[in-house]
N, C-alpha and C positions, 0 to 999 in steps of 0.2 A: 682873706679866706674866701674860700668860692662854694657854693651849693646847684649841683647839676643831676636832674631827674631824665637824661636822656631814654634810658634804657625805655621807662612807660610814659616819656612824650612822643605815642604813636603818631599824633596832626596837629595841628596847632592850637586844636582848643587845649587840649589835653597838655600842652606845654605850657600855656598860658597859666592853665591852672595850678599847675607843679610851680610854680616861678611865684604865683601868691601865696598859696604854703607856706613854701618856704624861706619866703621872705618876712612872711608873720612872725612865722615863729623864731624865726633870729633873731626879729624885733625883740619878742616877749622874752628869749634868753639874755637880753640886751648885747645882741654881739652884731660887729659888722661883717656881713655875710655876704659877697655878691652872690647873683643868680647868675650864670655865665651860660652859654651856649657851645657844644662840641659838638654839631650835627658828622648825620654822617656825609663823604665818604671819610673823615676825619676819624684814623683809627680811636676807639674809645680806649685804646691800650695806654695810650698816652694819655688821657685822662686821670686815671688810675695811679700815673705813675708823679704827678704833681704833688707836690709838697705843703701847698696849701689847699686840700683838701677838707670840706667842715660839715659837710653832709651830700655828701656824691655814690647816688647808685653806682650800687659792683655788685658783680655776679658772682654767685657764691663758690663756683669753680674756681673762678682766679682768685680769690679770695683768700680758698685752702689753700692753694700752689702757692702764696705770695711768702716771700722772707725777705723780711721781717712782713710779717700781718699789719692791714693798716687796724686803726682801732675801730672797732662797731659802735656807731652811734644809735642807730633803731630800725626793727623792721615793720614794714607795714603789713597790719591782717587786711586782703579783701573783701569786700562789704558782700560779693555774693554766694547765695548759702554754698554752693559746692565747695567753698572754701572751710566750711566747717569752724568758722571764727579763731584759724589757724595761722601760724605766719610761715604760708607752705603752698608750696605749688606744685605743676606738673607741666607735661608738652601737652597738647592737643595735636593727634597725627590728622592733615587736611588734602583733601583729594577735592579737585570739580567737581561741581555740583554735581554738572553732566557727566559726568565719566561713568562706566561701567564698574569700578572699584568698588567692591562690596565691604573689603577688610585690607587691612596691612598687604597680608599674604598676596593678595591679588596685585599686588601693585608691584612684585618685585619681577625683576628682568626691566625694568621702566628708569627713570631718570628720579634721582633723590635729592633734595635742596636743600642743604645743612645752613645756618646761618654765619657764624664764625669759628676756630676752632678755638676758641679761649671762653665758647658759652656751654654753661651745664642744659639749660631750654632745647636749642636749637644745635648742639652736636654732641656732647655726651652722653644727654639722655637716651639718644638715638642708638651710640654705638651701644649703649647698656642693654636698650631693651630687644635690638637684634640678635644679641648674643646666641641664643637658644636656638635661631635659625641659621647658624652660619653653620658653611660646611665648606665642601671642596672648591663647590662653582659657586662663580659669584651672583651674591643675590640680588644688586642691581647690574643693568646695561655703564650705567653712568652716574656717580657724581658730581654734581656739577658747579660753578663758579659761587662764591659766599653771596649767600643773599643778604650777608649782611645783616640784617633785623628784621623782626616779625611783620614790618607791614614788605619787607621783600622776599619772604617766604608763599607769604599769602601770594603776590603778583607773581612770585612765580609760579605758584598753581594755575592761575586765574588765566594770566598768558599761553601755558601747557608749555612752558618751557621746561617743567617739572610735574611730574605726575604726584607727587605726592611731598611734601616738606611737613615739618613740627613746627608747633609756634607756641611760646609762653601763655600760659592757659588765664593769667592775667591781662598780659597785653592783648589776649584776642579776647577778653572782656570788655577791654577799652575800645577796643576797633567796632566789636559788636554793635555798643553804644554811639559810636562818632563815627565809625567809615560802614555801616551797613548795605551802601552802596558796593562795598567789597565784599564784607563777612558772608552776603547774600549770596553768592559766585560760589559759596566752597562748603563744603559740609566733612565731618568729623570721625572717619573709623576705629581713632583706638585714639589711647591714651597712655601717659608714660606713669612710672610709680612718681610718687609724689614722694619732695625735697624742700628742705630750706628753699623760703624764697630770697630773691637778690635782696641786700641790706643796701641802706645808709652807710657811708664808712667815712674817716675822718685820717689826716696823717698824724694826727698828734693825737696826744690826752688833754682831756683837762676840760672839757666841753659837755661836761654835766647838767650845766642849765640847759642845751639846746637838747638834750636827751629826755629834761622834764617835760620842757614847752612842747617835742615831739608827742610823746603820751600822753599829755592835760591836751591835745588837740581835740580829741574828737567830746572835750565839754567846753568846747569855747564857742559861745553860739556865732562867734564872728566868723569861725570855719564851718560851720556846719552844711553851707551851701558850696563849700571848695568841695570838702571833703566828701561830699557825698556826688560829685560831678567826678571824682576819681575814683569813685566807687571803694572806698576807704572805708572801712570800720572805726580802726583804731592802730595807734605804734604801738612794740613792745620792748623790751629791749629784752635783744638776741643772745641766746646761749652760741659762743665760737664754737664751742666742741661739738655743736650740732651739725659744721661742718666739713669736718675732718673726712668722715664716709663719702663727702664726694669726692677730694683726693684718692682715695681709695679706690671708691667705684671705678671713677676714670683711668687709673694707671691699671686695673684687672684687664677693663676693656681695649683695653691700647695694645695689652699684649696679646690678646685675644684677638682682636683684627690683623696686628703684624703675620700673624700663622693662618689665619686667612684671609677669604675675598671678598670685601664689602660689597664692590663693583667690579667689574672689566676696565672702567676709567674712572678713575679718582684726581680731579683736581689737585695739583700740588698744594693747594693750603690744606687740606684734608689728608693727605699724606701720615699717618702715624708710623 
């Protein structure tokens, strides 16, 4: 059985610390767990689709889209208050520092940096909350190549290879903390409505202990120093049906962009 926290191991501390976690607490569920590595450029699609799966971040898009569902083992609330001691997130929309970009709005006719198309953060959120703005012409110049994950969202702003991309409003908690050297490059004009955050997910059943050891974590004073370097509150365990309205959301918006124009050029992975 394997345990992989790529999704919020933005650098290497940050993986380090995912990788003691979760190693604890398989311990304390008495199960033998590796901790396994899928970096990127390594589709995380294939992650997802392994069979021995026992606690591996997924995004809650492909999640809903999956059949059969893998099974939810726990999700994590973020330790900081904007999180409202929820287990829920949002995009953060990021522009240079230096740029003239006041709001969203100003930014379009520009270049846009989606992450993957199988993430609700970094591409559905976006196509959701554009909606209202779309019309005959297109709102951006250009779509451009997958950035892949929130710390290639960021660089592409940073770079101005992209005037503006979204990034996981958790994962740019963690960069905040760990790569400030970046976070400091880029600042924040809007934000997307707030969604299930990504889960723990597992291929089978039956892993009940490692669901308790997950939620008795944040009173185990032997995590108390992980957990709060993930900026973790506490696991819960997750309602499915909480995710079904992103399937939803996302097939609205798909049809909704197919009848109009996001951009003048859209990379083929962004193709709907």
């Amino acid at each position: 059985m394997i345990a992989n926290a790529r999704m919020y191991s933005v650098c290497a501390q940050t993986g380090a610390s995912w990788g003691a976690l979760l190693s604890t607490v398989a311990k304390t569920a008495g199960l033998d767990i590796a901790v396994v590595e899928h970096k990127a450029p390594l589709p995380i699609g294939e992650l997802w689709r392994r069979a021995d799966m026992a606690a591996v971040f997924m995004c809650g898009l492909p999640y809903s889209r999956s059949q059969p569902r893998p099974v939810l083992v726990a999700a994590p609330i973020p330790s900081p208050a904007a999180f409202k001691g929820q287990p829920a997130y949002w995009s953060e929309w990021v522009v240079h520092k230096d740029s003239a970009f006041a709001d969203i709005e100003a930014t379009f006719g520009g270049r846009l940096a989606l992450t993957e198309p199988n993430s609700q953060s970094g591409f559905a959120a976006a196509l959701e909350y554009l909606m209202p703005h779309g019309g005959s012409d297109a709102l951006y110049r250009e779509v451009i190549a997958p950035a892949v994950n929130p710390l290639g969202a960021v660089n592409a702003v940073i770079s101005r290879t992209a005037d503006i991309s979204l990034v996981d409003a958790f994962a740019l908690a963690l960069l905040r903390r760990y790569r400030s050297d970046l976070t400091s490059q880029i600042r924040v004009v809007g934000r997307t409505a707030s969604t299930p955050i990504p889960v723990l997910v597992a291929s089978f059943a039956g892993l009940d202990a490692l669901t308790e050891a997950l939620m008795k974590a944040h009173r185990d004073p032997a995590l108390h120093e992980v957990m709060s370097d993930l900026l973790l509150e506490r696991f819960v365990s997750p309602d499915p049906a909480q995710y079904d309205a992103l399937r939803v959301n996302f097939e609205a918006a798909v049809s909704f962009w197919r009848a109009h124009r996001l951009a003048r050029i859209v990379h083929p992975a962004f193709v709907v």
